[in-house]
TIKEMAR-241302 format. One record per residue (C-alpha): y, z, x. Coordinates in steps of 0.1 Angstrom, whole numbers, plus 2048, in hexadecimal, padded with zeros to 3 digits. Example, Ala and Ser with C-alpha at 12.3 -4.5 7.8 and 13.67 -1.06 7.14 Angstrom:
2
north / up / east
7D3 / 84E / 87B
7F5 / 847 / 889
END
This chain:
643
north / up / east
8E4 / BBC / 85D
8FB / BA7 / 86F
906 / B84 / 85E
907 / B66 / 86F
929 / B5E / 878
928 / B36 / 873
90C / B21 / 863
8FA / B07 / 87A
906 / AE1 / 87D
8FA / ABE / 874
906 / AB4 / 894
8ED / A9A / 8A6
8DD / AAD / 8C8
8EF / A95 / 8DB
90E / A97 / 8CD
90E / ABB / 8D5
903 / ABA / 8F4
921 / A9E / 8FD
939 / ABD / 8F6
930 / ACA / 919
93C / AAB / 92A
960 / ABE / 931
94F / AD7 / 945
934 / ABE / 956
94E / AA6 / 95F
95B / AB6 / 983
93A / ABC / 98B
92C / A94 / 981
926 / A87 / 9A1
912 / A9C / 9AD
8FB / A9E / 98C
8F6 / A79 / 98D
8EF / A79 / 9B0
8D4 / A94 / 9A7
8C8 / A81 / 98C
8C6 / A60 / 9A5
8B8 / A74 / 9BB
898 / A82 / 9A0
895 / A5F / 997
88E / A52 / 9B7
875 / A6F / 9BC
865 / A6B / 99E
864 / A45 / 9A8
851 / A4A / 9C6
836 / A59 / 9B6
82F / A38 / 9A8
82F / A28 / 9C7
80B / A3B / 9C9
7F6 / A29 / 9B4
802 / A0D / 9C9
7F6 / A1C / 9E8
7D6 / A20 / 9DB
7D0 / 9FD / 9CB
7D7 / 9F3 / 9EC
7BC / A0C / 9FD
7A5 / A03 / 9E1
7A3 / 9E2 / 9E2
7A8 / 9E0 / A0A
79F / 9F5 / A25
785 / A08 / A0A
776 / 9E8 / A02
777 / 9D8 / A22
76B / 9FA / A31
785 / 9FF / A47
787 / A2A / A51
7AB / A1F / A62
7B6 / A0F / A45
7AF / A2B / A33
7BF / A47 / A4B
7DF / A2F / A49
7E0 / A2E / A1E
7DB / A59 / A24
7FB / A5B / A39
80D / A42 / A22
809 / A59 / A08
80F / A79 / A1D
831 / A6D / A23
836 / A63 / 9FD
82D / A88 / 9F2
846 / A98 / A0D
85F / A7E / A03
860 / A85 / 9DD
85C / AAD / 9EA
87D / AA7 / 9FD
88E / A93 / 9E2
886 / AAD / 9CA
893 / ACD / 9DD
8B5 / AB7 / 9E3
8B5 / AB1 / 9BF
8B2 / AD7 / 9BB
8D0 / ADF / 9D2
8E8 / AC9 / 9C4
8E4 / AD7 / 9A4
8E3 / AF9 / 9A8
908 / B03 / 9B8
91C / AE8 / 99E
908 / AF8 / 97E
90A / B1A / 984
930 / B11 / 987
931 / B02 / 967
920 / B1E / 957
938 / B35 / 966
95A / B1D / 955
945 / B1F / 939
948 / B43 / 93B
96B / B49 / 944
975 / B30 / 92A
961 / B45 / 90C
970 / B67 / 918
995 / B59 / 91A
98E / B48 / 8F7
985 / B6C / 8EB
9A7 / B7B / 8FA
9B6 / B69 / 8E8
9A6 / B65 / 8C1
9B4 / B77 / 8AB
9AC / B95 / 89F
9A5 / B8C / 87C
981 / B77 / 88E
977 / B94 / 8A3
977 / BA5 / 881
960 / B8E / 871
94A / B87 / 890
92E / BA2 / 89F
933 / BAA / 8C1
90C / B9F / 8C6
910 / B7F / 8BD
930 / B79 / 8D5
91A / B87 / 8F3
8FE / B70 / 8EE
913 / B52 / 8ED
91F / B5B / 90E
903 / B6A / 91D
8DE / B59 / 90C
8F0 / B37 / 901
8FF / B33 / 91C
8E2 / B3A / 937
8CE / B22 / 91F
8EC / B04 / 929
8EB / B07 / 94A
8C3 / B08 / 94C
8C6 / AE2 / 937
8E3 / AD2 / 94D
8C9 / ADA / 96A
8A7 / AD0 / 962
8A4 / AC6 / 93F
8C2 / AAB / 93D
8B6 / A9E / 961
88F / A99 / 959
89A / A8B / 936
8AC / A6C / 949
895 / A70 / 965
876 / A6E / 950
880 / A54 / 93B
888 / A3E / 958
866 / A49 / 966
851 / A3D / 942
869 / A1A / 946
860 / A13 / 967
83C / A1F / 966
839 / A08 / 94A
846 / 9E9 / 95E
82C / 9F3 / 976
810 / 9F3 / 960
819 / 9D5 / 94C
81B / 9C5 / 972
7F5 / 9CC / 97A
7E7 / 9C5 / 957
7FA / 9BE / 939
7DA / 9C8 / 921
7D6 / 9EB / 92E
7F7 / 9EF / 929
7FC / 9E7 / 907
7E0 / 9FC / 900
7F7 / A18 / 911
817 / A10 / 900
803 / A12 / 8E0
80D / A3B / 8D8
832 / A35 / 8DC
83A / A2A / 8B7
82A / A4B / 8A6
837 / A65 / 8C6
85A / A56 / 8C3
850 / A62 / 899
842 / A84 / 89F
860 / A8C / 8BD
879 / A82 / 89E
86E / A9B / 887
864 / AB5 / 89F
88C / AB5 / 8AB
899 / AB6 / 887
880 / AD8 / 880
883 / AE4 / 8A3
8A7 / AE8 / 89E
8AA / AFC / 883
891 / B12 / 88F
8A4 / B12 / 8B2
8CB / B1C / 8A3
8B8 / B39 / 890
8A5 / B4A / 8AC
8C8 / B49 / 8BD
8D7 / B55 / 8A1
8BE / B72 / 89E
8C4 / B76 / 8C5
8E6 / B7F / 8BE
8E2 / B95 / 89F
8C4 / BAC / 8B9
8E2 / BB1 / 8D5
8F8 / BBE / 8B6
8DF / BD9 / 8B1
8D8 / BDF / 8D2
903 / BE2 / 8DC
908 / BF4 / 8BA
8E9 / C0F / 8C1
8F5 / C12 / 8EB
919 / C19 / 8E1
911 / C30 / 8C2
8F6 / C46 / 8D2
909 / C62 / 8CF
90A / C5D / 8AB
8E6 / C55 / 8A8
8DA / C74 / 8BA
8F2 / C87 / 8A9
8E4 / C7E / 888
8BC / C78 / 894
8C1 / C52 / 886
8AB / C48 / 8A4
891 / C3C / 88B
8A1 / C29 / 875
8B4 / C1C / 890
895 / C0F / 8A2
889 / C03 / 87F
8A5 / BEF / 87E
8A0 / BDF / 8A1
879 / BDF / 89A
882 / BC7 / 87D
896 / BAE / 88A
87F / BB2 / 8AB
867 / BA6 / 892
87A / B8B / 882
886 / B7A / 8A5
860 / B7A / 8AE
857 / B68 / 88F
870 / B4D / 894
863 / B4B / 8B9
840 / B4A / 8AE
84E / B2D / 895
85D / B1C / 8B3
83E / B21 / 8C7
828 / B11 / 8AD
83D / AF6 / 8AA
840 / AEC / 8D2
81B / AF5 / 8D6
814 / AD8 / 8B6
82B / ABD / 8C6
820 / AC4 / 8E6
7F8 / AC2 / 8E0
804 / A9F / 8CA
817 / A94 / 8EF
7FA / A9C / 903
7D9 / A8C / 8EA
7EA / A6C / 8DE
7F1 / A64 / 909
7CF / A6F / 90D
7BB / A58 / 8F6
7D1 / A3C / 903
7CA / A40 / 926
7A4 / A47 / 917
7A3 / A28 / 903
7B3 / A13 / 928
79A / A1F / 93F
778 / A15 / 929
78D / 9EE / 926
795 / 9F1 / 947
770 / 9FE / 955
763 / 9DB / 93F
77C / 9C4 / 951
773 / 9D2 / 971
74D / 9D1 / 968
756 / 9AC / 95C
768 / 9A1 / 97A
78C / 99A / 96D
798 / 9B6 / 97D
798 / 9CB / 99D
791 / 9EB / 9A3
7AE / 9F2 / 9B4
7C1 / 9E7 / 995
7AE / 9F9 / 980
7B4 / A1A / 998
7DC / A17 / 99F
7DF / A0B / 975
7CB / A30 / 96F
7E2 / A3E / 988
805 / A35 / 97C
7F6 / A3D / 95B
7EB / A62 / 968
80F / A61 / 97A
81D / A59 / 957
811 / A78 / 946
82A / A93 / 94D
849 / A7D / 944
836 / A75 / 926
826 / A97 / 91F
845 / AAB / 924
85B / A97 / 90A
851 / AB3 / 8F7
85E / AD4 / 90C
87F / ABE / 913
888 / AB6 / 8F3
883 / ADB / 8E8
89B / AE8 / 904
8B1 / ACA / 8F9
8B2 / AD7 / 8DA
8B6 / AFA / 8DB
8D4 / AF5 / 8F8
8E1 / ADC / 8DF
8E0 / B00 / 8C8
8F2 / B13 / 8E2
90F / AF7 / 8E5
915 / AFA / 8C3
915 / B1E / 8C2
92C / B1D / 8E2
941 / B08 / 8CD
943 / B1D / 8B7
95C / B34 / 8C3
968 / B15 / 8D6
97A / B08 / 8B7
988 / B29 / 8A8
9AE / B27 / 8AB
9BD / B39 / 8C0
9D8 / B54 / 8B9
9F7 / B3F / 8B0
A12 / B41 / 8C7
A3A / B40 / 8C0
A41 / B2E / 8A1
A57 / B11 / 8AB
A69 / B03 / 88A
A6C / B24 / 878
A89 / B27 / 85F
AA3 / B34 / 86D
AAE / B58 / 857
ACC / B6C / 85A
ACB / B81 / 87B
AC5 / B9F / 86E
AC8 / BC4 / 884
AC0 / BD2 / 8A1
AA0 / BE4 / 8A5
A80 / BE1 / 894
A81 / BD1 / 871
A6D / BC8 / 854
A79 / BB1 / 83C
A60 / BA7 / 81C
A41 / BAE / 830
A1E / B9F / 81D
A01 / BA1 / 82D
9DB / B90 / 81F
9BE / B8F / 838
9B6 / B6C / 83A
98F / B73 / 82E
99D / B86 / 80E
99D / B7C / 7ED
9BA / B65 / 7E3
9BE / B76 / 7C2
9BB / B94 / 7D2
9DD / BAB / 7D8
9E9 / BAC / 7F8
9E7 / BCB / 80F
A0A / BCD / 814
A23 / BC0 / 7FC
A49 / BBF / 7FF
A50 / BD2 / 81F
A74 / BD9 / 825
A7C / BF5 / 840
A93 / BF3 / 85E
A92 / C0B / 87A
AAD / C0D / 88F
AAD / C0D / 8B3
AA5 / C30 / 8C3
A99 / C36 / 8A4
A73 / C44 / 89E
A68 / C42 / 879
A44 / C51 / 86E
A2F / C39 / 856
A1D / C51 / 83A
A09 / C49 / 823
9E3 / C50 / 816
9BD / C3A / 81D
9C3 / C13 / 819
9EA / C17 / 812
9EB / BFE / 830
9FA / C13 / 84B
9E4 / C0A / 866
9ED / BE0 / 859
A0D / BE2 / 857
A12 / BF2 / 87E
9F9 / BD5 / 88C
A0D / BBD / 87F
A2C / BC9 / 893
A18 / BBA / 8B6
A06 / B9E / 89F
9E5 / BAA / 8A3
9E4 / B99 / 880
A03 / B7D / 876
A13 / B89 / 854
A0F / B71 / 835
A2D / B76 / 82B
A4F / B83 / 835
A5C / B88 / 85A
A5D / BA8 / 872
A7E / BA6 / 88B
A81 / BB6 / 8A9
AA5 / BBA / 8B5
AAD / B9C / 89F
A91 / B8A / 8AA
A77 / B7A / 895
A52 / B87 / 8A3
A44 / B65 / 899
A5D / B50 / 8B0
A51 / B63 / 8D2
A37 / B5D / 8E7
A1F / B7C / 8E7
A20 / B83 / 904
A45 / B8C / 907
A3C / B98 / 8E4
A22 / BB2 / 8F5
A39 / BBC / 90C
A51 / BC7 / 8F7
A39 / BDC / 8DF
A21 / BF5 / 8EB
A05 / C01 / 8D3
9EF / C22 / 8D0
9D3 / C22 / 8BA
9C3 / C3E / 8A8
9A0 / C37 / 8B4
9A7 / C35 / 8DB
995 / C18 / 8F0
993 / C1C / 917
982 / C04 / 92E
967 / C08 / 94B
980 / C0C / 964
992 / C27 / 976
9AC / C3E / 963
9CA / C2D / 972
9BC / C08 / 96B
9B7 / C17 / 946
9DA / C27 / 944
9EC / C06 / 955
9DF / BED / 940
9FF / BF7 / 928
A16 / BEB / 945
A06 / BD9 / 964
A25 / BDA / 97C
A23 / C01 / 974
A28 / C15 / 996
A1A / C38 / 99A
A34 / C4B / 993
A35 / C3A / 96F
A12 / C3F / 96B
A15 / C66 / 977
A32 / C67 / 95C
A1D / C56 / 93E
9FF / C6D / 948
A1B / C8C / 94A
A26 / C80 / 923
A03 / C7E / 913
9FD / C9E / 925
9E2 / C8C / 939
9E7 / CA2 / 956
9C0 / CA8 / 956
9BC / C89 / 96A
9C4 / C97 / 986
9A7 / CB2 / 985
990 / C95 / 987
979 / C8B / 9A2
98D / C71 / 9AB
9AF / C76 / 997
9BB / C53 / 98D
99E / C40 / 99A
985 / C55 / 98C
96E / C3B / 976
973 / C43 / 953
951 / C2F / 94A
94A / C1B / 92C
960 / C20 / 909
96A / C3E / 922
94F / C54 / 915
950 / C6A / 933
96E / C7A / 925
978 / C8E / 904
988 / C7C / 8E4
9A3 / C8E / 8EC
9A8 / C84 / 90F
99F / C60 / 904
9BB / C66 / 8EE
9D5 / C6F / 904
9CE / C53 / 919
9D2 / C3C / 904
9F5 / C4B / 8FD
9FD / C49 / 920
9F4 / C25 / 91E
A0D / C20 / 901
A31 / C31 / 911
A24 / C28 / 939
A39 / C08 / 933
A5A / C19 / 926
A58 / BFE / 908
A72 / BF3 / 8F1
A5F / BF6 / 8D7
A44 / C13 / 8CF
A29 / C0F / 8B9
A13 / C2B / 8B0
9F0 / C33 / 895
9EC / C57 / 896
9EB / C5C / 8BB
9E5 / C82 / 8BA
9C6 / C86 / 89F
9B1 / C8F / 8B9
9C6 / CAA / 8CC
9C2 / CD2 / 8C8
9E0 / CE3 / 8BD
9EF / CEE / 8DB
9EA / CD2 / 8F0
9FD / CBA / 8D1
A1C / CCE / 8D3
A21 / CC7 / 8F6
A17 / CA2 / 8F6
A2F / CA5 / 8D5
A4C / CB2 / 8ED
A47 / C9C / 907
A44 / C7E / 8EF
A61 / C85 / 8E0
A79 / C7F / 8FF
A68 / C5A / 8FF
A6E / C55 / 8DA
A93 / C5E / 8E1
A93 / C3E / 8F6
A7C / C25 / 8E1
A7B / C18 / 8C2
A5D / C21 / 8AE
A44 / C28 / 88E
A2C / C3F / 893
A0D / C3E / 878
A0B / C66 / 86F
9F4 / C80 / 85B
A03 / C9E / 866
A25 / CAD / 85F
A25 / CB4 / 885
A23 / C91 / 88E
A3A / C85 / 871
A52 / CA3 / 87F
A5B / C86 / 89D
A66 / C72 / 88C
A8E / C6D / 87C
A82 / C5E / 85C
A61 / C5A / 848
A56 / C39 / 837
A3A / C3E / 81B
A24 / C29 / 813
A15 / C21 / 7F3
9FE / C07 / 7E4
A0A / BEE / 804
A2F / BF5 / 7F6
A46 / C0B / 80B
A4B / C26 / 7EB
A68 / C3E / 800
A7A / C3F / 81A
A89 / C64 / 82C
A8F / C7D / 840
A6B / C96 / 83C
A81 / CAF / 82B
A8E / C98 / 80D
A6D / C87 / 80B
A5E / CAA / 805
A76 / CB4 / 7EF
A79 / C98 / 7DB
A5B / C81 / 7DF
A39 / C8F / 7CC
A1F / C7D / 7DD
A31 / C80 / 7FB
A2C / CA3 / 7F9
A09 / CA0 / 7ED
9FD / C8F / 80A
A10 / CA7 / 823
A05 / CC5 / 815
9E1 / CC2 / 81C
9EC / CB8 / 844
9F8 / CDE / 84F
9EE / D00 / 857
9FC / D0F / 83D
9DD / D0F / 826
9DD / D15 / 802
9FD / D24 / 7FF
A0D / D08 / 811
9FC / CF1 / 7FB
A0C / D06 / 7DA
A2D / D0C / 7E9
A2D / CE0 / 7F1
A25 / CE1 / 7D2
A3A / CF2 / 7BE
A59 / CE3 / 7CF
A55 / CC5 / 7C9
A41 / CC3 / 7AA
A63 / CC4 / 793
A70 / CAA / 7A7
A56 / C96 / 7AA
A4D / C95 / 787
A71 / C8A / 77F
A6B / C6B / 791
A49 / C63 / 77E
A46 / C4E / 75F
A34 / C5E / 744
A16 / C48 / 74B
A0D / C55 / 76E
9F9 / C6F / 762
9DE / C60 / 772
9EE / C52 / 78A
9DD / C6A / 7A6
9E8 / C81 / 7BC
A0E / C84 / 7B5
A0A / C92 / 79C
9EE / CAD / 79D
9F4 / CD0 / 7A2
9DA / CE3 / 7BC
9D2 / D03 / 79C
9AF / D0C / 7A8
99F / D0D / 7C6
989 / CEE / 7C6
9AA / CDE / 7C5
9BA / CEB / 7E2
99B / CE8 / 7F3
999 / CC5 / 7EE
9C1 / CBD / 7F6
9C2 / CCD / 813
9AC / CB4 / 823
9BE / C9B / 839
9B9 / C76 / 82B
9AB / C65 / 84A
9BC / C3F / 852
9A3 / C24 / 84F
99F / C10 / 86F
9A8 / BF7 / 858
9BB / BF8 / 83A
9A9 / BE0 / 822
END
């Protein structure tokens, strides 16, 4: 089940809903000349009751048909007029608010560009959609009716009152009566209305989780017939968001019938005293008529003090969630003040490397420890090593997708931390193992690695991966690869993504097992081709298989988070045990190859072992039956993260 990323604030509604100012501000004048212009309509409709004490106690008491006729057009033109004022209210809200929603927007999705990626790894995707999609919606829906008929209502009750106090001060005390306990029950039914609010959005976010996680993985689902407990799972929190609604509904539907009696038996309680005044003499009928009408006029703005502050209150749920994401840190940039350290080579080099992820234990290890490796320019060095021995890490913190903890990484000299990332980015190009492409075209994909990339670098990158198959689409490069690029193979995925990497001609080459998902034949050509743009580039290459390992000029083990060896593939093999170990279940060779690994290097490995690693793991064991073998000659597959 998803977790809630952030627990809900104590924050005041109001305070909340200040945070928007920022994005209301450019768009002010014309909100309070919407809001003037609902007043004035709402206004007018007070102006009624006038009209009709007039009528009352005139031309309908002096039976006068013209008089009458005249008091009908009067309020004709008063109902077209607050019509008109209303629909001009209406368009200048509409165009400005949509606008805001839309900064709103733009500002969220830049904000997510640039988080790092240690909060896209704590946050579900579900959550980050609502807030842009749902909360969002909900803002824009307050900022043009709610937060309007709030001020507009309220200045509608004030001056209604004025009015009512004006024709008889009695009746209207008798009216202003209810306000002490509604202001009461409004109080408490925003501090439970809340909490109910920030968990139905909550849930909200948790559903489109489901939803996204089911639609990407139905390949997976079908695959395996989890269709059931799939939709059990959606069923269930289907059931719990309905609950909370239901919760919410009960408690609007409460406040709301309170709203509605309380006025009632006010405006009850005026008309008998004011039927016995009239009866009495000490006050007209027209009075009595216009003071029942403002009254009557007086029951939405009072009535719907309920439905406002419930939209107040869950938009005041959506700022905060907004803010949420708001308020994460951004990626930092160069680090200005750094200690200056020796200037250390050229090429690509690590120098006491740490690295904790900043939600891990602090008494914890770290995931890597004590990292020392340089790789010279030109140079291409293949990082080994087996599950969780941090290979994947290590090479994201070369184009800090995570910061290191400790330690520094040097490009050419140049401490990573001091540039800005994006010079950073272009100098280092990345491949993952698990290949992502876009919903665009194949050459949109393919260019994102280098933007100013011409054609004829793009045919060349395609010509490297082995990629050629492009051109045998529909559409060749701007054939639509569709969403996660499902339309293709893994293995076409695969290569484009490889493409994406070298399109550039980088510096700097940075690559997690980019072949995994290629068939034999097609790996030794993309291995041939790859080769002539490692000769130019520096680069580590994450490897499994002694074919990829075989491109690069030295091999880097790694062990525990420690680098454990450094070498050419040959003296590793010959004199590193687990080095060995882990190779020998990568080839073709089979159970012989497995023995014959084996037995090379188990004299020398053992020399270098202390007499207590006997159980130290897999340096150390010899493949003598077949269950063995069996079990060694399975590839250890890299985690897509290493903790």
């Amino acid at each position: 089940m998803p977790e809630k990323p952030a627990e809900r604030t104590d924050r005041s509604a109001v305070r909340s809903l200040l945070r928007l100012w920022p994005y209301v501000r450019p768009v002010r004048v014309r909100l309070f000349t919407a809001a003037f212009v609902a007043i004035l309509a709402s206004c007018l409709s007070l102006v009624i009751p006038l009209v009709l004490k007039w009528m009352v106690d005139g031309p309908v008491a002096d039976r006068d048909p013209g008089g009458v006729w005249l008091g009908a057009l009067y309020l004709l033109l008063l109902g077209i007029a607050e019509a008109l004022l209303f629909g001009f209210r209406r368009w200048l809200v509409a165009r400005p608010l949509a606008g805001v929603e839309a900064s709103m927007r733009a500002d969220l999705y830049r904000r997510l560009q640039r988080l790092p990626v240690a909060f896209h790894d704590r946050w579900a995707s579900g959550q980050l959609l609502s807030r842009g999609t749902t909360d969002l919606m909900l803002l824009r829906m307050f900022l043009a009716f709610p937060l309007t008929f709030l001020v507009v209502n309220t200045a509608t009750i004030l001056v209604g009152f004025v009015l009512l106090f004006a024709q008889d001060w009695t009746l209207g005390l008798v009216l202003l009566a209810p306000a002490v306990p509604l202001v009461i029950l409004c109080s408490l039914f925003e501090t439970k209305y809340s909490v109910v609010a920030r968990r139905a959005q909550d849930q909200v976010g948790d559903l489109t989780t489901v939803v996204e996680e089911s639609v990407l993985g139905i390949r997976i689902v079908k695959g395996f017939g989890r269709h059931r407990s799939q939709a059990r799972a959606f069923t269930a929190l289907s059931h719990r968001l309905r609950t909370t609604e239901l919760g919410k509904a009960r408690l609007l539907a409460g406040i709301w019938g309170l709203i509605t009696s309380i006025p009632e038996l006010a405006i009850g309680a005026a008309l008998v005293l004011g039927t016995i005044q009239v009866a009495d003499g000490s006050l007209s009928a027209g009075t009595l008529v216009a003071f029942l009408s403002t009254a009557l006029a007086l029951r939405w703005p009072v009535e719907s003090i309920g439905f406002l502050l419930a939209m107040s209150q869950e938009s005041a749920t959506a700022t905060d969630r907004y803010f949420e994401v708001m308020d994460v840190a951004e990626e930092p940039g160069a680090v200005t003040g750094r200690e200056d350290a020796p200037a250390t080579g050229p090429g690509m080099v690590f120098e006491g490397v740490e690295f904790r992820y900043p939600d891990a234990d602090p008494d914890s290890p770290p995931v890597l420890a004590g990292i020392d490796l340089h790789i010279r320019p030109g140079e291409t060095v293949a990082l080994v090593g087996g599950t969780g021995s941090g290979k994947t890490t290590l090479t994201a913190l070369v184009p800090r997708l995570h910061e290191v903890t400790g330690g520094r990484i040097t490009l050419d000299g140049e401490d990573i931390a001091t540039m800005e990332r994006s010079h950073l980015r272009e100098l280092v190009s990345v491949a993952f193992e698990e290949p992502t492409l876009f919903s665009a075209t194949v050459g949109e994909n393919v260019t994102m690695g280098a933007a100013d990339a011409d054609e004829r670098q793009v045919r060349r990158a395609l010509s490297v991966a082995q990629a050629d198959f492009v051109h045998d689409l529909p559409r060749g490069l701007d054939t639509e690869v569709g969403e996660q690029g499902l339309s293709l193979s893994g293995g076409q995925r695969q290569r484009l993504a490889l493409a994406r990497a070298v399109v550039g001609e980088p510096r700097f080459l940075v690559l997690d097992d980019p072949l995994s998902a290629l068939d034999v034949h097609t790996e030794t050509l993309v291995e041939a081709a790859l080769r002539r743009v490692l000769e130019r580039t520096t680069a580590v290459v994450v490897a499994h298989r002694p074919s990829t390992v075989m491109l690069a000029d030295r091999v880097a083990l790694l062990s525990g988070g420690r680098i454990a060896a450094v070498g050419t593939h040959q003296e590793l093999m010959r004199d590193n045990a687990e080095y060995a170990w882990l190779m020998s279940g990568a080839g073709d060779g089979g159970p012989e190859r497995t023995e014959r690994a084996c037995e090379g290097t188990g004299a020398a490995g053992d020399a270098g072992r202390s007499p207590g690693d006997e159980d130290a793991g897999p340096p150390g064991r010899r493949p003598d039956d077949e269950e063995e073998r069996g079990a060694e000659r399975q590839v250890p597959a890299e985690e897509g993260s290493s903790r």
